[in-house]
N, C-alpha and C positions, 0 to 999 in steps of 0.2 A: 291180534296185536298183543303182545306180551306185558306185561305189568308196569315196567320200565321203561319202553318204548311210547306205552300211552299215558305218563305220569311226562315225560319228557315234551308230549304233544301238547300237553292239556298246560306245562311252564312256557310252552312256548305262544300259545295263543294269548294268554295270559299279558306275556309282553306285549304283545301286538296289540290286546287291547288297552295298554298303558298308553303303548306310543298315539292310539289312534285317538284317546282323551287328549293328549296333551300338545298335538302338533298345531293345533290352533292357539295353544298358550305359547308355545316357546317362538323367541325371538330369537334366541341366538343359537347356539352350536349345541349338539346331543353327544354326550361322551358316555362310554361304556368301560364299569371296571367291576373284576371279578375279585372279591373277599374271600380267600380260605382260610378257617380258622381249625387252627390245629395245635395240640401241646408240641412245644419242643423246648429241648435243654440249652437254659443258660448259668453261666458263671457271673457270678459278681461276690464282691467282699468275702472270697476266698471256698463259697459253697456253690454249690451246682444244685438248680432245682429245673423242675416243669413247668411251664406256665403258659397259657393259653395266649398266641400271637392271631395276628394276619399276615398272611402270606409268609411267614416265618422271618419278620423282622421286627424286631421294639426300639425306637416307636416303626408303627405301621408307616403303610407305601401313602405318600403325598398326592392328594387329590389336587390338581390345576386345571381351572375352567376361567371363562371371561366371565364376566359380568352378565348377567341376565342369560347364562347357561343351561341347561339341563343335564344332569348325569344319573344313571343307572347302574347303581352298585347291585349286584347278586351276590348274594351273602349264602355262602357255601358254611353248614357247620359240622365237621369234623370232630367236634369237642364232645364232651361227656357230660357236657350240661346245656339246656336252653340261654341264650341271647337273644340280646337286639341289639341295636345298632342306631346311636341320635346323631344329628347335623347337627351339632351344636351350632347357635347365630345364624341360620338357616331357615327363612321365615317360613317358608313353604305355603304359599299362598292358596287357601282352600285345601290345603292339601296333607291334613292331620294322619292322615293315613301309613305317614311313612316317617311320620316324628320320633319314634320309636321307644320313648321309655316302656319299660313292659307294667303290663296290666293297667296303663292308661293309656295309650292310644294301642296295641297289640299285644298278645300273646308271645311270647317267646317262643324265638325261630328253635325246633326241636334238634339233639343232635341227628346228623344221618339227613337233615332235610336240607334246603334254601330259598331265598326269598329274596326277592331282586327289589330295593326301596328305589321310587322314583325320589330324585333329589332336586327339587325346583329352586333356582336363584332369580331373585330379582333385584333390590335395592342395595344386596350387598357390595362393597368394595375393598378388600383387602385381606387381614387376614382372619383366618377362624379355624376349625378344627371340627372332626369327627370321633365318636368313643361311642363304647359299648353303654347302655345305662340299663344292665339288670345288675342287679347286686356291686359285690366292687369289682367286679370283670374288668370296668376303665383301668385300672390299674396297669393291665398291660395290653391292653385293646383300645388304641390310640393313633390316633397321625392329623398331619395338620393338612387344609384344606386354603390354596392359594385362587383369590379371586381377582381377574388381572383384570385393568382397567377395558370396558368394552371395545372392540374392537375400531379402531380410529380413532380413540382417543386416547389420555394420558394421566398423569398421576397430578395432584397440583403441585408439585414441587418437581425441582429440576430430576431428572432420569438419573437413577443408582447407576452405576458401574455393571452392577451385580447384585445378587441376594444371599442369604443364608440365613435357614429354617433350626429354630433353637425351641426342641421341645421340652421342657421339663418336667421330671415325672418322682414318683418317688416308689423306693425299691423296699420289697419285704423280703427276707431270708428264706421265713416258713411257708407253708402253703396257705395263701390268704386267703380265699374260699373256706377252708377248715377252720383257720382263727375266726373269720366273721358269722360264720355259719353257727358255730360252737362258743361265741358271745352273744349272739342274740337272742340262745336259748338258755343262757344262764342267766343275761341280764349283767352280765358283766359288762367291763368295757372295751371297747372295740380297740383292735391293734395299731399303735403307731408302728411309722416305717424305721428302716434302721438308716436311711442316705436317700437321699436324694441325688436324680441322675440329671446328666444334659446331657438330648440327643443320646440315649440308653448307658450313661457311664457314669460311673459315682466319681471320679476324678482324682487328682494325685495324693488328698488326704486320708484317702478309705484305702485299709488294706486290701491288697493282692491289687491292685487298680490304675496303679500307674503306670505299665507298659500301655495301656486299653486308653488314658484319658482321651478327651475327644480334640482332636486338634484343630484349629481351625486357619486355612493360609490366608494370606492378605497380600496385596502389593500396594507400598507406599503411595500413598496421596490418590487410589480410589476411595470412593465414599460407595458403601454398602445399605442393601435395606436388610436391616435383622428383623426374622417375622416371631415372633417370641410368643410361645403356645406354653402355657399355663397349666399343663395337666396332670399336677400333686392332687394327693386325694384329698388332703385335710390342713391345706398350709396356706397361707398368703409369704410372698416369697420376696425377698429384695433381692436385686440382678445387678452385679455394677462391672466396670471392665476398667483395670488400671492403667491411670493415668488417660484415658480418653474419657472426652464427652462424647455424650448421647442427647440425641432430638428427636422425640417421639412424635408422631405424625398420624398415629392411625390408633384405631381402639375397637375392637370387636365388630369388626366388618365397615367402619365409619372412620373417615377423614377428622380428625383434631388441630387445635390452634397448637402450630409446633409447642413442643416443649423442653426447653435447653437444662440438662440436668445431668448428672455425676452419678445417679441409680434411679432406678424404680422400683414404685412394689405393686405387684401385680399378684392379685386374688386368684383363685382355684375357677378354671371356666372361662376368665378372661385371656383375650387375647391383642398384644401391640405391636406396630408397625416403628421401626426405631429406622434412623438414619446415624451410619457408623461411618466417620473420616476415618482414615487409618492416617494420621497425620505426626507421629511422635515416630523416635527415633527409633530405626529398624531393630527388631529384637523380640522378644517372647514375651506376653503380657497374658499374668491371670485373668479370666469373668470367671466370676463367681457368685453361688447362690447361699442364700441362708435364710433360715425358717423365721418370719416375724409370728413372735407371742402377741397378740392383745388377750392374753386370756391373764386374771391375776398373775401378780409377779411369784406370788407360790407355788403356781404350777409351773414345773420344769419336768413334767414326762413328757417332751416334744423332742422330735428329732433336731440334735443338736449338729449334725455335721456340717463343715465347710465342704461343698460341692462345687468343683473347680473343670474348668478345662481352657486351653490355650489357643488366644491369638497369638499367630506365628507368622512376621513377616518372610515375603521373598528373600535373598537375597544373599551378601557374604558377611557376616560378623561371626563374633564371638562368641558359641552358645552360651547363657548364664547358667551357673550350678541349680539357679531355681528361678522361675517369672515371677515377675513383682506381683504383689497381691495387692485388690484393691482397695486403695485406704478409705474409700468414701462409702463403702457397705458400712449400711450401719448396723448396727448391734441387734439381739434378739428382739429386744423388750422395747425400739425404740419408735414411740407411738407418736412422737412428732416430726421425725421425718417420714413416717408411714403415711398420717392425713395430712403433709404439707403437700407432696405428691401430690396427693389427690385431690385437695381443692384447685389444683390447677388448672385439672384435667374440662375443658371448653371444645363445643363441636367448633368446625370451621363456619360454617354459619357465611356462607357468601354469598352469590351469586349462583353459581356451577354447584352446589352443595348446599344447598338452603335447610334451613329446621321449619319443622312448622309443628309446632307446640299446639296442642289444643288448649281452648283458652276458653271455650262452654263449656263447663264440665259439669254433666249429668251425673254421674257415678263419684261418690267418694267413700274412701274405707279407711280406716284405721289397724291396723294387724299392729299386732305384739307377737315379736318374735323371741323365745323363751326357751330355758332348761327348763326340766319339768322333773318330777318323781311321780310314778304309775303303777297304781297298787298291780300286781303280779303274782296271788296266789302258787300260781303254777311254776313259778321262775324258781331258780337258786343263785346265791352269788350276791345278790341287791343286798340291800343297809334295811333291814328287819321285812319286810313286807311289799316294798316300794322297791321298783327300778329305774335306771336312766332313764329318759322320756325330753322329745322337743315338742317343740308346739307351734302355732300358728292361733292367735285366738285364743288359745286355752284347748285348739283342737288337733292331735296328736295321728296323724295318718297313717289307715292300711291300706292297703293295697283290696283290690275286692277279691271275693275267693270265686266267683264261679263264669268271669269271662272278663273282657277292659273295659275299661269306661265310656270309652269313644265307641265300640260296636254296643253298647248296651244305651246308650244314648240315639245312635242312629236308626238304632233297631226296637228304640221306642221297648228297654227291657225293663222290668222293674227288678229293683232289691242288690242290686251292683252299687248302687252310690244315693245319696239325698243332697239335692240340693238346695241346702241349706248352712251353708257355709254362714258365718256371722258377717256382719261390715263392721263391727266392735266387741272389743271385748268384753268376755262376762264381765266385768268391773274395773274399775279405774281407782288408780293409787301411786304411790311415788314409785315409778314404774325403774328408775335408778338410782333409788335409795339403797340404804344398807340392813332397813329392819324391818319385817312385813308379817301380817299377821297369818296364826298357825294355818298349815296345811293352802294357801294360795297356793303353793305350788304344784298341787296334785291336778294332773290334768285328764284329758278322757278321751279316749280312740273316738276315731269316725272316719268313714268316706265321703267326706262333705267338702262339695263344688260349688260354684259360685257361677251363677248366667247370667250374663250379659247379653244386653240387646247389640243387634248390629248396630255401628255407626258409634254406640256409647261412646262420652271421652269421660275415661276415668284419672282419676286421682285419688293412690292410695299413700297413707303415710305410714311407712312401716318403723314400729317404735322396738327399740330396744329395750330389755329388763336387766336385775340383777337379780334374778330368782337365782337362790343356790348357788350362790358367789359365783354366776356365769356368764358375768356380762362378757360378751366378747364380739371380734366383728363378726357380723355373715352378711357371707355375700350370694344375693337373690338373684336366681336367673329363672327369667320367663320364655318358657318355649314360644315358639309360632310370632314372636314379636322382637322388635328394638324399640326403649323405653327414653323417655329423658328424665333426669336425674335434675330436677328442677329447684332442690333445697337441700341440703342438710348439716346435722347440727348436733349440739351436746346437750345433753339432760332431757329431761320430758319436754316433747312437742307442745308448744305451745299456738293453741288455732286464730288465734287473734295476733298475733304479735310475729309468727315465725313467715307466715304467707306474704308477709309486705315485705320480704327479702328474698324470694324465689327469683330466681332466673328465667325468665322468659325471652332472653335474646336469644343466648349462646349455650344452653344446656347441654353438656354430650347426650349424646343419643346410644345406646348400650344395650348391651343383653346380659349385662352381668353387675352389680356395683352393689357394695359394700354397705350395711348396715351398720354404723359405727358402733363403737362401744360405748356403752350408754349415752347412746344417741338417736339420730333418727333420722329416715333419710326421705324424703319426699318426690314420687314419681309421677310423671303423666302419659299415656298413651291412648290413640283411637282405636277402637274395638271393631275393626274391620277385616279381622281375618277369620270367616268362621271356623268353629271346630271345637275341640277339646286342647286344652294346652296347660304344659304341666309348670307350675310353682316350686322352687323349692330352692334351700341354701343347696349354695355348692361345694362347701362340708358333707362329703359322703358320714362321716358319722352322726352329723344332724340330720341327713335325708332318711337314714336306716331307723334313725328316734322317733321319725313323721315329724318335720318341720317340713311338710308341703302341704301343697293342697294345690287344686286344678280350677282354670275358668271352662268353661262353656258358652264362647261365644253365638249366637243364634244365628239363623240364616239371615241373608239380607231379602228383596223383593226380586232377584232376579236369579236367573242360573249363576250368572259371572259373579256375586256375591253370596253363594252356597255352596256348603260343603260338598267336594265331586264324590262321585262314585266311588265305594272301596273297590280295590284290586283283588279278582277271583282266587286270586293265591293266597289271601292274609295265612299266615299262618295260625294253626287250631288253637284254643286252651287243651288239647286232645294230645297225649304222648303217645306218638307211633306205636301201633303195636311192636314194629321194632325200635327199641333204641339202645343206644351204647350205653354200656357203664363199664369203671376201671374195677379190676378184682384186686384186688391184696397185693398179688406180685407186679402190679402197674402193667400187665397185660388186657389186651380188648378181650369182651365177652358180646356176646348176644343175648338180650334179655327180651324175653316175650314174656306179651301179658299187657294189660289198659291199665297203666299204674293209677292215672287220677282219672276224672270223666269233670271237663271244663267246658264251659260256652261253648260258643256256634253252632 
């Protein structure tokens, strides 16, 4: 048998014994989809570049499953670099194996190979998304993931008409791999985008862009459900559509108390279920997006563009020289319609949708989440000595060098990670003050995790700072769980006084929410999903600073409460003897040779 032939047997058994763990777990339907990823050319804002797709569309092809589904992507890479591939909001129950940030729970799928992630749904209901998480690869390695109510039952509001998938993304000119790759090692700072897209188009206000805007039809007086997919790299974004209202109904895989509003603002990760009338008078109407700053009003290197594209009724009128724009987007800097939004935001909490908040809480943490400055000998570009730096604690995350966390934990490895994460910070002080004494800011790497017992209910309260004039929001998303958002608030947390106003009815229940600016935001969840699972702001330029850090859930007393079996295919920390690289003239080469020697 030939090399390929028994490489081809050994993926295929592989699957079978996926399917053969998990056929006692699934209740619903088993769907199969094939990933290729591969460069191809596109045009926007008047240049033509390369850029790493799936299956050659931005955003990527729409995953649709019921509720308590299973699906099996095989992730084909084509590409000149290693990937992975996360279910963003995707709890994956026992099933850490296929969560995919790389170097905590896998290795990166190498190019020339594949790796088929099981994708387990359980508690999910509506919408969410998938994207690449090694480096910024998300950028154009994205698509949204539709979870339709299980099968004989319904949505709790009356049936849309219809639907339409609005994914938003943000567009770089240059090659972004090159800019981030070649900031990191200066120490510089990492690239803003130049537009922002909807559904892959920058829209009528971005040169070369207005034949391409995205159009979208309607017919007078159905009502629509817009599933609106979040996936800018480094923005929280207000969304409004002129002259209609909007009633939001869903929030990152969960049912919410509608919400009747004129815009939202929706965080980097998060994802919303909106209910759109098409009730005004037939014609062309702008939605449009625009980047909300909570970062000082001094900084204005943010991408500043209006990103537009058109509802477009059915029908016979008069086209207008140009769609109304909408006047209820608010402004860049405007932080009162941005947290009024979001104090509103309440799970459904009923009957059919219940919350159940832990309310023993064993486990409680405190994290400060911070800019930093980190002495960088080696670096060039930094402010004398020092470079950008985030934190968690005061503790600034790498990545481990010689295999992932989750096989180095189940493999019982040492020297990949300590667990030793803090539950507080080295020290406490007016954590959104304006004057702090010298050098607090200097913070200090580590690969430090945090274990938890099975069963734990924790409560952690994550505080905002203003080190290095940085107060600003970030928004925290925890793999392998949905959280409730149980408090939060402005200035330093306070432990006596702030906890006698927590919500314990109607918390949303999330995978993604926003740390304010200088403020603080207070969550609870039960630690009953074993595994490894990754922390971190969904500010890819604070993720790339190490504002993460990982739990390590423990096994429970039973099999059906411990982490299953890894699948015989993980892919290696090992680069193919053969792998692809681009040569100069953007032509394929074959390169032999063991570039690095990683785990397994």
């Amino acid at each position: 048998m030939n090399s390929k032939n028994m490489y081809t047997m050994i993926e295929y058994l592989g699957i079978m014994l996926l399917l053969g763990q998990s056929f006692c777990m699934v209740q619903g339907d088993v769907h199969f989809y094939d990933f290729i990823l591969r460069e191809k050319n596109f045009t926007r804002l008047c240049k033509t570049k390369s850029m790493l797709v799936v299956n050659e569309s931005f955003p990527g092809p729409v995953i649709r499953i019921h509720k308590g589904d299973t699906v099996y992507v095989n992730v084909h890479n084509q590409g000149y670099y290693g990937i992975t591939i996360h279910w963003h909001g995707v709890m994956q129950p026992r099933n850490p194996w296929s969560d995919g940030p790389e170097y905590v729970t896998q290795c990166p799928i190498q190019p020339g190979t594949n790796f088929t992630y099981e994708v387990i749904f359980s508690d999910e209901e509506g919408t969410l998304w998938w994207h690449a998480h090694s480096d910024w690869t998300r950028a154009t390695v994205h698509g949204a993931i539709i979870v339709l109510p299980r099968v004989g039952s319904t949505y709790p509001f009356a049936k849309p008409d219809a639907e339409e998938i609005l994914v938003l993304a943000a567009w770089y000119t240059g090659d972004l791999k090159e800019l981030v790759d070649e900031a990191l090692v200066t120490g510089n700072d990492l690239p803003s985008s130049d537009a922002y897209t909807i559904n892959g188009e920058p829209g009528d206000f971005c040169a070369c862009s207005n034949e391409m805007t995205y159009r979208w039809m309607v017919d007078y007086g159905k009502t629509y459900l817009l599933r609106v997919v979040n996936a800018v790299m480094n923005a929280e974004i207000f969304y409004a559509v002129a002259e209609h209202n909007l009633t939001v109904v869903g929030m990152d895989g969960h049912y919410i108390k509608p919400i009747s509003t004129s815009y939202i603002m929706v965080s980097p990760g998060q994802t919303m279920d909106i209910l759109f009338k098409a009730n005004q008078s037939v014609g062309q109407y702008y939605m449009a997006v625009r980047h909300y700053s909570s970062e000082d009003p001094s900084v204005t290197a943010f991408d500043h563009v209006n990103t537009t594209a058109i509802v477009e009724y059915r029908g016979n009128y008069t086209i207008p020289s140009s769609p109304e724009f909408p006047s209820t987007l608010p402004s860049y800097l405007d932080f009162i319609s941005a947290r009024n939004f979001t104090n509103r935001i309440r799970s459904l909490a009923n009957k059919e949708y219940p919350v159940d908040v832990p309310l023993n809480i064993t486990k409680r943490m405190f994290i400060t989440v911070s800019m930093n400055s980190l002495y960088c000998p080696t670096c060039t570009g930094g402010l004398d000595d020092a470079i950008i730096a985030t934190s968690m604690n005061n503790i600034s995350w790498v990545n481990p060098s010689t295999t992932d966390v989750l096989y180095a934990y189940y493999r019982n490895i040492s020297g990949a990670y300590t667990s030793d994460f803090p539950d507080y910070p080295p020290s406490f002080y007016n954590f959104t003050g304006d004057e702090f004494s010298e050098n607090i800011d200097l913070t200090v790497q580590g690969t430090k995790v945090k274990v938890l017992n099975y069963g734990e209910e924790v409560e952690i309260v994550f505080q905002g700072t203003s080190l290095l004039s940085g107060s600003m929001n970030h928004p925290m998303h925890l793999h392998g769980y949905s959280f409730y958002v149980v408090g939060i608030g402005s200035n330093n947390f306070d432990n006596e006084t702030d906890p006698k106003g927590f919500n314990l009815v109607d918390p949303p229940e999330v995978n993604t929410f926003g740390v304010p600016k200088k403020g603080w935001l207070a969550i609870r969840f039960l630690a009953n999903n074993p595994g490894v699972w990754f922390w971190h702001c969904h500010f890819d330029r604070h993720l790339s600073w190490g504002m993460n850090t990982a739990f390590i859930v423990k096994n429970g007393a039973t099999t059906e409460t411990s982490i299953r079996q890894p699948p015989v295919d993980m892919p290696t920390c090992k680069v193919p003897l053969k792998s692809w690289i681009r040569s100069d003239d953007g032509l394929d080469e074959e390169e032999t040779g063991n570039k690095t020697k990683l785990g397994y």
